[in-house]
Structure formats: C-alpha cells, structure tokens
C-alpha positions as MATLAB code, in Angstrom:
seq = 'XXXXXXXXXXXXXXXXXXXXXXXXXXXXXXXXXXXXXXXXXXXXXXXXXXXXXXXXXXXXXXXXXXXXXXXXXXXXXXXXXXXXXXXXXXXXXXXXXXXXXXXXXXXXXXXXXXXXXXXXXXXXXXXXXXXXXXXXXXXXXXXXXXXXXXXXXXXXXXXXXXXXXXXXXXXXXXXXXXXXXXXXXXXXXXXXXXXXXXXXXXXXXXXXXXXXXXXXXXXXXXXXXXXXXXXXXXXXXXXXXXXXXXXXXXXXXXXXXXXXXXXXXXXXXXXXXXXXXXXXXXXXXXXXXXXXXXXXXXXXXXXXXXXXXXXXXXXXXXXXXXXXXXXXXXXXXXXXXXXXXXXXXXXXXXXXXXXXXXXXXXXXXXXXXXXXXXXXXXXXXXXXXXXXXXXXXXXXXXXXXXXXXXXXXXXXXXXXXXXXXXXXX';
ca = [
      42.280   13.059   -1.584;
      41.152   15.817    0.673;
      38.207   16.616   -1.988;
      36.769   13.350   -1.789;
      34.679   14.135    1.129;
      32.988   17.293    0.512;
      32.469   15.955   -2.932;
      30.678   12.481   -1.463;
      28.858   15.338    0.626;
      27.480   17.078   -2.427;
      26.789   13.927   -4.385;
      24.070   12.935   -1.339;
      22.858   16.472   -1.232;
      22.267   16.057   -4.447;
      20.312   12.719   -3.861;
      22.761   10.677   -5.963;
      21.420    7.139   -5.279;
      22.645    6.113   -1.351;
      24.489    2.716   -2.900;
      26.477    5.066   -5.639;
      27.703    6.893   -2.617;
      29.012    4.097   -0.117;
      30.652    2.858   -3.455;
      32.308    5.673   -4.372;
      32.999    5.899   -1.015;
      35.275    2.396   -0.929;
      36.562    3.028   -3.741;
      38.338    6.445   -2.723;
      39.469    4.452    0.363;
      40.667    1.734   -0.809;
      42.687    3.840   -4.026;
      44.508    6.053   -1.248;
      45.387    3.024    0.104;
      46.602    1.381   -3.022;
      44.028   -1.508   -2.706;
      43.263   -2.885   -5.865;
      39.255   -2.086   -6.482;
      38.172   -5.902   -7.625;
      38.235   -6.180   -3.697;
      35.222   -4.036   -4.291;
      33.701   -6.740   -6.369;
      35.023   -9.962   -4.171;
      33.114   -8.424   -1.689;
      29.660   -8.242   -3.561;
      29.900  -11.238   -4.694;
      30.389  -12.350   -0.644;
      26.735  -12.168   -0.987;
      26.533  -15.432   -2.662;
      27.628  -17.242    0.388;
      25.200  -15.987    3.149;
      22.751  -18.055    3.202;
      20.393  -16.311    6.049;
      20.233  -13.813    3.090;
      17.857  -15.776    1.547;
      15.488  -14.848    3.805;
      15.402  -11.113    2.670;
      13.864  -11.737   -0.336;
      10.843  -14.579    0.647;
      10.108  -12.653    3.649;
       9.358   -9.437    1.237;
       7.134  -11.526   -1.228;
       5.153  -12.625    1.506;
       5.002   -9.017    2.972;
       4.111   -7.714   -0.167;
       1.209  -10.510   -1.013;
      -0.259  -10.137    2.420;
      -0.439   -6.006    1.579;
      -2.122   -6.853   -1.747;
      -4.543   -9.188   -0.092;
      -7.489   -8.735    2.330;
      -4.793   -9.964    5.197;
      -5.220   -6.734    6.865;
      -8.989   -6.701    7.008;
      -9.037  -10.040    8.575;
      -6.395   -8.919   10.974;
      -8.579   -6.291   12.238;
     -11.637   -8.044   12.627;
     -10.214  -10.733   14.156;
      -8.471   -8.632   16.860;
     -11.253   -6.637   17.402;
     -13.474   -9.309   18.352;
     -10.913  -10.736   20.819;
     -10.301   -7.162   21.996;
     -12.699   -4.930   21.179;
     -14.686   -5.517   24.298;
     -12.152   -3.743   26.659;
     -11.834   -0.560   27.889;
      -9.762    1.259   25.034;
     -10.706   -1.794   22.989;
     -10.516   -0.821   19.465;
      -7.488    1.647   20.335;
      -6.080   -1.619   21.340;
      -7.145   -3.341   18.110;
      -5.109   -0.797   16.038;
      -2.281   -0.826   18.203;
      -1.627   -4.426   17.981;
      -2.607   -5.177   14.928;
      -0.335   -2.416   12.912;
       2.262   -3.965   14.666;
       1.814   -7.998   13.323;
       0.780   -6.444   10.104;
       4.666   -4.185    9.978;
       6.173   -7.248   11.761;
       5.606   -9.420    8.386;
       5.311   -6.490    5.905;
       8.525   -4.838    6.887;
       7.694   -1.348    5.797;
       5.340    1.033    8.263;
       4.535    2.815    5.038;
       2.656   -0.041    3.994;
       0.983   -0.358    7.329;
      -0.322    3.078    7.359;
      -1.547    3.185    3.957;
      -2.898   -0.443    4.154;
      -4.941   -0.289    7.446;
      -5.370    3.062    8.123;
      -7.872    3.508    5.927;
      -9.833    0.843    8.016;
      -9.014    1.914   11.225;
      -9.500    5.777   10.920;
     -13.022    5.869   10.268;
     -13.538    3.014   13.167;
     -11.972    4.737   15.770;
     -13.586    8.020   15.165;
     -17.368    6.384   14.891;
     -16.154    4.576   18.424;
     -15.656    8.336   19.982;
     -12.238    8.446   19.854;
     -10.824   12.181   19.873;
      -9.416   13.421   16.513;
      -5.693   14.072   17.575;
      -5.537   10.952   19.397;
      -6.955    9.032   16.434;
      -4.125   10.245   13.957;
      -1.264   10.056   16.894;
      -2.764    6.499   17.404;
      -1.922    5.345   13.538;
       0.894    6.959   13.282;
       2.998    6.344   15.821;
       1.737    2.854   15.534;
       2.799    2.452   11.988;
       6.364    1.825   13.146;
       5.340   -0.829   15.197;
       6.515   -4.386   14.835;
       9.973   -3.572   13.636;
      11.420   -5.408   16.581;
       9.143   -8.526   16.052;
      10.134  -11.574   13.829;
      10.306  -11.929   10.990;
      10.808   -8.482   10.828;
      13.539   -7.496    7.649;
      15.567   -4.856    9.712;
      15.906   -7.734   12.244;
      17.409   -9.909   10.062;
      19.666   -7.212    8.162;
      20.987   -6.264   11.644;
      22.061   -9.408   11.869;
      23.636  -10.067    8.103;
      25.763   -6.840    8.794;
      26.585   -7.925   12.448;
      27.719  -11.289   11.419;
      29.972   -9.776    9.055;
      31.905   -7.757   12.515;
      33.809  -11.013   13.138;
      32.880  -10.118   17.032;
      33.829  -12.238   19.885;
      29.721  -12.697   20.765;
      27.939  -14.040   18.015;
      25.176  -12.372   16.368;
      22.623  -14.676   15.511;
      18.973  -14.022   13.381;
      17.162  -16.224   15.829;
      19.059  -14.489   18.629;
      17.417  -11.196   17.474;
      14.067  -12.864   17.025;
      14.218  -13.636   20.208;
      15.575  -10.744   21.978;
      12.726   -8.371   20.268;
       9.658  -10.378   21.751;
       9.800   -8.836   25.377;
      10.913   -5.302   24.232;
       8.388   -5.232   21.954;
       5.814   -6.353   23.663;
       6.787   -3.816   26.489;
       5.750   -1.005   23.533;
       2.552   -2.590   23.167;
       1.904   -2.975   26.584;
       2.756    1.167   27.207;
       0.498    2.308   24.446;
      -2.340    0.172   25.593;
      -2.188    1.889   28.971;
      -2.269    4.787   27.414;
      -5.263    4.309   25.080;
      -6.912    2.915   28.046;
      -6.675    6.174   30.138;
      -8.312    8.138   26.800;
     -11.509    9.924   27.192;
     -14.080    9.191   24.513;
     -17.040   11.117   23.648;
     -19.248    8.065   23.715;
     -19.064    5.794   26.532;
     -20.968    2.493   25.038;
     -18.477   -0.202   24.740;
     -18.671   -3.199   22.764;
     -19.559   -6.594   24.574;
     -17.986   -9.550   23.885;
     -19.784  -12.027   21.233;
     -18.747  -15.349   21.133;
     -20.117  -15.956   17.834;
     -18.407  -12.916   16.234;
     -15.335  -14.104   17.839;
     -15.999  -17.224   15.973;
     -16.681  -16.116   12.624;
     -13.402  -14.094   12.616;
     -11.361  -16.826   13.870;
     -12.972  -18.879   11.174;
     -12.562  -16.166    8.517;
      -8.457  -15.985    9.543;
      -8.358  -19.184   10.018;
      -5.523  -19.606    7.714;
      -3.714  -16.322    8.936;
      -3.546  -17.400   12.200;
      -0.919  -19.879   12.157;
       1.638  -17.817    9.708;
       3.804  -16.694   13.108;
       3.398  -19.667   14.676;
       4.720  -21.730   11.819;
       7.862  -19.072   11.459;
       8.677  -19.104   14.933;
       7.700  -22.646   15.970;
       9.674  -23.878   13.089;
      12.750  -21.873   14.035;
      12.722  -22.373   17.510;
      11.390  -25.983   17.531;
      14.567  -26.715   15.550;
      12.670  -27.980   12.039;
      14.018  -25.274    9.982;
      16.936  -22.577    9.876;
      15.915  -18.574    9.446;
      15.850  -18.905    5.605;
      14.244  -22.379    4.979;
      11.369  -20.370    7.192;
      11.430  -17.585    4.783;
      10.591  -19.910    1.848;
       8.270  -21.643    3.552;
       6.766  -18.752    4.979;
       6.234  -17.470    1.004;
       5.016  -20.627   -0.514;
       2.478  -20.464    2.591;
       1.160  -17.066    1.790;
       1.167  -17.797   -1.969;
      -0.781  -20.880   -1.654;
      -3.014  -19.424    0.732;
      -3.470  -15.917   -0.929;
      -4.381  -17.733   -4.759;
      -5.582  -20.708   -3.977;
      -7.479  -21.344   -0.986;
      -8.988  -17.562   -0.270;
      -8.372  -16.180   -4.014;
      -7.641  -12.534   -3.001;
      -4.710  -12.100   -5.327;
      -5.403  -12.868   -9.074;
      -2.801  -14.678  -11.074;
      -2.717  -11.846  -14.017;
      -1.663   -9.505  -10.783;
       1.043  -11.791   -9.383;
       3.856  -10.604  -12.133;
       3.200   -6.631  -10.601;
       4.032   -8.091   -7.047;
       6.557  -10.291   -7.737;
       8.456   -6.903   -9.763;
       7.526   -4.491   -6.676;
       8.825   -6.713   -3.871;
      11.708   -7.506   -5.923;
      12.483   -3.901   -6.944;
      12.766   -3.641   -3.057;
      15.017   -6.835   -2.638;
      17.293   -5.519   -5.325;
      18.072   -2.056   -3.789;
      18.593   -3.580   -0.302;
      21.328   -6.126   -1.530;
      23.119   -3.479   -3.769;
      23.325   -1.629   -0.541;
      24.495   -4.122    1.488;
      27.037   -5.540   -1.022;
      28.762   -2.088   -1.315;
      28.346   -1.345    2.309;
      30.168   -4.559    2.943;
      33.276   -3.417    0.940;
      32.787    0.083    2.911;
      32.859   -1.350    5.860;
      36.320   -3.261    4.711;
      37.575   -0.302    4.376;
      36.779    1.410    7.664;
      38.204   -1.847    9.300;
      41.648   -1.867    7.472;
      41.572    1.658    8.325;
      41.014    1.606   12.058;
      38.232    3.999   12.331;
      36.214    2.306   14.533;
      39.088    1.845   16.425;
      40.045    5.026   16.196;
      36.421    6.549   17.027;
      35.890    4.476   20.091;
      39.560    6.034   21.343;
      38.428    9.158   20.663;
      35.066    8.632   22.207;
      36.646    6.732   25.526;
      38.818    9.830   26.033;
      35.797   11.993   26.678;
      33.174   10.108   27.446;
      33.821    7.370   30.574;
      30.747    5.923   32.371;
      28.626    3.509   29.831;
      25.561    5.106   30.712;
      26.769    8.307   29.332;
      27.985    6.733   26.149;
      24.213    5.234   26.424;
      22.123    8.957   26.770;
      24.390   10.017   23.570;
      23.752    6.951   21.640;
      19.689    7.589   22.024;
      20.148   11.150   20.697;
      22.433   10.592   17.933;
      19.859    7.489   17.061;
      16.489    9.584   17.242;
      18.274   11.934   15.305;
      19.715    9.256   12.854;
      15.678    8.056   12.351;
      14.486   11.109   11.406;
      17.028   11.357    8.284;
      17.706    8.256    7.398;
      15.277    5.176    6.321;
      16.033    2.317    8.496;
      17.398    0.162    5.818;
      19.912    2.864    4.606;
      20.930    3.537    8.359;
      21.756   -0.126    9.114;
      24.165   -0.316    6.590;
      25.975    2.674    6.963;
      25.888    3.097   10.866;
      26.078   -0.022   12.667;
      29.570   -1.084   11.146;
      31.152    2.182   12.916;
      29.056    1.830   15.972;
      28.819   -1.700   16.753;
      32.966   -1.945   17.676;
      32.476    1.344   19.788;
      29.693   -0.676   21.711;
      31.048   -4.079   22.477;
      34.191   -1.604   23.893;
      31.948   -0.073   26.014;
      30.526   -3.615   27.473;
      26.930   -3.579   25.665;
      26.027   -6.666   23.900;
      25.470   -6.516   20.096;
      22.009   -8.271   20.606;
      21.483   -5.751   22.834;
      22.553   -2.767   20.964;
      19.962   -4.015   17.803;
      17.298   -3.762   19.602;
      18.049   -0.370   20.840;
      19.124    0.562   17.559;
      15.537   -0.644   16.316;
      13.715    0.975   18.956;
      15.444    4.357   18.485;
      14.749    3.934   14.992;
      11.280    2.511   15.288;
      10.567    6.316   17.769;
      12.530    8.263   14.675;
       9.337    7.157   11.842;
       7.470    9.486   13.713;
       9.386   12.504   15.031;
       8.973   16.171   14.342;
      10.065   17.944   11.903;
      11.226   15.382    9.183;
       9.996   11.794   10.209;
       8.682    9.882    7.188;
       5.755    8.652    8.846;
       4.484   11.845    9.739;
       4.682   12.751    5.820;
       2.676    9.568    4.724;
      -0.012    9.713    7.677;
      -0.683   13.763    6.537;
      -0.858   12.069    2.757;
      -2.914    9.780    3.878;
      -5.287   11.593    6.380;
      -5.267   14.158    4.446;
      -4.332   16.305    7.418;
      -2.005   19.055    7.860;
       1.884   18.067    9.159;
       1.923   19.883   12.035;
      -1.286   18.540   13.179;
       0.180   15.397   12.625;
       3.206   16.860   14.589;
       0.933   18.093   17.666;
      -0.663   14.741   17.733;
       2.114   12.230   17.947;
       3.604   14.332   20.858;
       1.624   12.282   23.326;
       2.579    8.702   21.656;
       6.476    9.522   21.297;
       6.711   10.429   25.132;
       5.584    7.182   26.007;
       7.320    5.464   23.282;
      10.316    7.228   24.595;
      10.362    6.330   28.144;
      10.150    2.392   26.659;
      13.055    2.957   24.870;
      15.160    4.201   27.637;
      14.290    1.207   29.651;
      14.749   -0.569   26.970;
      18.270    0.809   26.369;
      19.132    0.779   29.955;
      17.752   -2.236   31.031;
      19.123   -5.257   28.751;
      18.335   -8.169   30.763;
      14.980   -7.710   28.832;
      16.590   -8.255   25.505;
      18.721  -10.978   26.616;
      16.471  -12.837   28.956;
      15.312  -15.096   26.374;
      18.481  -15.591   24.620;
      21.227  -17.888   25.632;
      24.886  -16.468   25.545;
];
C-alpha cells in the first residue's frame, strides 16, 4: 500500500476532481484494513438523516437569486445613504455592504464580480486613491463569511457534529459566535478607511429624503436577516426550516413583488445553484467516510501525540495553527478545506483546551484573510479579472487591508471570550 500516497498525490496534481480523491482515499484505507467498502456507501447515504443539511441547498438558491437580482444595487444605495455622510463614508458603504451581500451569497467571487462593478467607479469619482480602491474590494470580498447564514458556517458545523465531541457543535451556536468577531473586522477596516486621504475633500451630507427613498426602495430586503435570525433565535424555526423560508422569501420577493428575475430565467438559476449544492454534498459524503477512516485509524490521535510532544504551551500550538491556516487559504477553496482539514484538526484542538466554536471561527477568519493573500489567493485572481488590473498591483494593494485584517484575527484567535460571549455552553 505504500504507493497509494504518492499516487493520491499525483492524481490532485493532476486536478483529478477533489471528491474522486478523498474517495479513493477511504477506500485504500479502509481495503488495508479489510473494511468492507459499502461502509463507503452507508456513509453517503448518512446524508439522508441530517436534517440541518437542508439548509445548504435553500440558503444557495436564495444566494444565487439575490446575485441575479438588483439586491446588490439596493444594498448599496441604501447603505450609502445611511452612511455615506461620514468621514470615509462610501469606503464604509463598500465595506459593509460586501460583507451582508457574501454573508447570504456564500461565495466572495460573487461579491466581487456582483458589486464591484458598482462600487469601483463610486469610490474613485468620491477621490478615493487607486490602490486603496482595489485593496478596498478585494479584501472586502471575503467579508461576511463569519456572518449567518453564511454556508461555510453551517458546513463547519455539519462536519463538527459528525466529531461525536464532548461540547456540542451547534449551527445556531456558530451563528452566534461569528456576530462579534465579525463585526470586530468591520469595525478595523472602517478605521482604516477613515484615516484615508482623498483627493477631494467634499463629503456628502446627510438627506433625509434620500435616506427615505432607499429605505423604501429595500424595503423588502431589509427584513431578510432579521427574519433568519429572529426566527432562529426567537425559537419559531430550527436552522433549516429558516433556510426554506428564507428561499420562498427571496423567490416571492425577487418574481413577484419587484420582478427582477424573469420566470424563463429561473430554470438557469435553479441548475447553477444546484450544480454548486451537488459538488458540496458529494464532498461531504465522501469526506464523511474519510474521516471514518482517520478515526478507526487513530490519526488524530496519533497527530495530536505527536504534536503535544513538541509543542507544549496552547498559545504556541495557536501561532502555528494561524500559519498553517493562512497558508491552507491560499490553496485551498474554503469549502474543499473544511472537509478535508477540520476532521484532523478539530481532535488536536479540543486536546489542547480550545473550544470547537471557537476554533470555527478562527478557522473562518484565517480562511476569510487567505481569499486575498499573495501569491496564489483566489480573490486576488478574480479582482485583477475583474479590474482589469495587473496581479501584483492587486498584490501591492491588499498589503495594507491584510495587516489589519491580520491583527483581528490574532485577537480573534487569542481572545475567545469574543466568540463565546454570546453563546451559552
């Protein structure tokens, strides 16, 4: 069997699809340990019975027909007549608006692409310096990952819950946890943008009547998070009945009442969004029979002994777990690095004493600062695609953004009574 790893190797070298892989993968394991393979297929079909998975699915459909719509336009008008007004106003705008936007979207692809064409050519007419323009979008692109209903969220969760750990894992849990980190990005970044010089110094007053009219014109946007989050927490719905609603919402809304999305156009959606459904739950299905596999054979067990014989103090095991995670983000998409990391590294956590609520929301953050850095984050190749704009100028502008991204995620990572404040143990 000593072939089967450098031949995995080559096989994802050689781009084979990422869910052949971890299948192949299981299956070597679990034939050189004489485990019949239908376990394999038990385990898929495990899927079946989750029924937070649900959510996966609605939660992309609405993503995807809030993308297709004018959702983003009204996003940004509407925060930019609440915000505009302040120093750094419509840096502001962008900031906090990419982030709702890849909070419900899921993808910060889809967030560049989708309001970067609006906020670009804004910024720059408001005096805004090039490099800080394109470090701006960027860097915020990623944003939002660690607000609900964000997807990685919830497929931290559906992997955690599948640990069997002594602390429970819970979707709402994360929801929770993510508010005050995330908001702590924000926060950074709008200091930042604040301190920026411009080469125009007018600034926008404050009109109550624009205000108005863009409250009126989102009127129906407005309540989407509210209605996810006040139906979870206020006990009217679990995590997946919020999903559906959540997508019968947006569909109503989207054809109905505002009419951006044309019924001829809905098959196209529903196929895309699927399409992305369908490789996230082949992933997962053969992940969870992977991750049977490294169980039965100890290797988390093994790794943390390993680990715990050179590395002692937690905070150490912490400053390692940052690099090997910024690292991880730059290789790997997020989706693809749930699966296949956090079975291995969420036993060698709880050993060292940090809570698995805890380490998601590092793991997101870390991930979230990955999009975007130099040489190979993803981001970095969409936002040159879609500026039109050289990588490395794309490189020499997101150096500002990912230092102060990267001191949140260090207190983020060291400090976890501001993941678990809001969550009850």
């Amino acid at each position: 069997m000593s072939f089967a790893a450098p031949f995995l190797l080559l096989l994802a070298i050689l781009r084979t699809p990422l869910f052949v892989v971890i299948a192949l993968s299981a299956m070597v394991g679990f034939y050189s340990q004489e485990v019949p393979l239908s376990v394999i297929s038990i385990e898929i079909f495990r899927l079946a019975e989750m029924p937070v998975l649900l959510a996966i699915p609605m939660f992309t459909f609405a993503g995807y027909l809030l993308g297709e719509g004018q959702a983003s336009k009204r996003l940004v008008d509407l925060t930019n007549s609440l915000l505009g007004w302040m120093p750094g106003g419509l840096a502001i705008v962008a900031i906090f608006a990419c982030a709702l936007f890849t909070a419900f979207t899921g993808a910060s692809g889809i967030t560049i692409v989708a309001l970067g064409g609006l906020l670009y050519p804004a910024l720059k007419q408001a005096g805004y310096l090039e490099n800080f323009n394109l470090g701006l979008l960027t860097s915020s692109g990623s944003l939002g990952l660690l607000f609900a209903p964000s997807l990685p969220l919830i497929l931290y969760g559906v992997v955690a819950q599948q640990m069997e750990l002594e602390q429970t894992v819970s979707i709402s849990d994360l929801f929770l946890a993510g508010i005050l980190p995330g908001l702590l990005m924000l926060v950074m970044l709008s200091v930042y943008s604040m301190m920026q010089p411009r080469d125009r110094t007018r600034r926008d007053s404050f009109h109550a009547a624009t205000a108005i009219a863009a409250i009126r014109a989102a009127k129906w946007d407005i309540p989407l998070p509210f209605l996810v989050l006040g139906g979870i927490y206020g006990g009217y719905f679990a995590v997946s009945e919020a999903a559906a609603v959540t997508a019968i919402y947006v569909l109503v809304v989207e054809m109905l009442i505002i009419r951006d999305i044309k019924f001829p156009d809905l098959p196209r959606i529903m196929r895309e969004s699927m399409m992305l459904v369908g490789g996230i739950l082949i992933i997962i299905g053969v992940s969870l029979a992977s991750t049977n596999y490294l169980i039965d054979a100890e290797v988390p067990t093994r790794m943390f002994d390993f680990i715990q014989s050179h590395i002692d103090e937690k905070l150490t095991f912490l400053i390692l777990l940052n690099i090997f995670l910024l690292i991880l983000g730059m290789m790997l998409d997020i989706f693809s690095a749930i699966v296949l990391i956090v079975p291995i590294l969420l036993p060698i956590a709880v050993g060292y004493g940090i809570h698995p609520v805890h380490l998601g929301i590092i793991f997101l953050a870390n991930m979230q600062l990955g999009y975007f850095t130099p040489p190979v984050g993803m981001n970095l190749f969409i936002a040159s695609y879609r500026f039109s704009k050289p990588v490395m100028t794309l490189y020499l502008a997101t150096i500002p953004f990912f230092l102060v991204l990267l001191v949140a995620v260090l207190i983020i990572t060291y400090w976890p009574a501001l993941s678990l404040f809001l969550i009850s143990d």
